[in-house]
N, C-alpha and C positions, 0 to 999 in steps of 0.2 A: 688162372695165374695165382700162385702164391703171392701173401701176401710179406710183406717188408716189414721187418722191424729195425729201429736203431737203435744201434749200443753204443756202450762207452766202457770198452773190454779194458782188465786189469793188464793186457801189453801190449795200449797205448793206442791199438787200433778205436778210432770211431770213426761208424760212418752204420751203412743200411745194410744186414744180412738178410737172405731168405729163411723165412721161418718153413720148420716140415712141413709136407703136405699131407694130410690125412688123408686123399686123395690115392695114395700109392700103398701098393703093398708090403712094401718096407716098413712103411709105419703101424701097420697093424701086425703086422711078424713082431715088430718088436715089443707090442703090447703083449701078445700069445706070451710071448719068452716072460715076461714077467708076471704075468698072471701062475705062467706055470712056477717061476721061481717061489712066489706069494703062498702057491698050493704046495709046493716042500715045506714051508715052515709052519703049516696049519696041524693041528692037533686032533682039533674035530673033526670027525669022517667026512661028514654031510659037507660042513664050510670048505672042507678039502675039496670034495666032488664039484660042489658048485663054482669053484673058483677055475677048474680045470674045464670044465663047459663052459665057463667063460672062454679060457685059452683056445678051448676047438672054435669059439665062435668066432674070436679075432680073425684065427686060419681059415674060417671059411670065407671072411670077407677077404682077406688078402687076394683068396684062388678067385673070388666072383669078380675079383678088381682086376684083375690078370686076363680071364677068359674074355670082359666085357671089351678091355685092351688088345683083344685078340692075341696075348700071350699066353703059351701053357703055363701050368703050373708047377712048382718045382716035383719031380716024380709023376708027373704024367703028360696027358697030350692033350690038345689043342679038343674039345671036343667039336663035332660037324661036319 
């Protein structure tokens, strides 16, 4: 279960939202996408490269969270 936090949002709403779950493959695509954005504005080769093996790495968790879910992953199939 995710875990609950409270706000006290600037329109007007308070009370307890769900916080993301790291748990899901959503949340790590979305980390991929910004790593890769991070790796567009690097200059240095190498800090570039590492920063995009980072990005592949978020997306291989995303696909293991998917498979382990017994869903495929986006562009392929169910392996088994």
């Amino acid at each position: 279960m995710r875990p609950l936090t409270f706000v006290d949002r600037a329109d007007g709403y308070n009370g307890a939202v769900m916080q993301p779950s790291i748990e899901g493959p959503k949340h790590w695509r979305k980390r991929a996408k910004e790593a890769r954005a991070l790796a567009e504005q690097m200059h240095d080769e190498l800090c570039k490269d590492m920063m995009l093996r980072v990005a592949n790495d978020y997306e291989r968790i995303a696909k293991h969270i998917e498979e382990r879910n017994g869903r495929p992953h986006q562009g392929g199939r169910k392996r088994g």
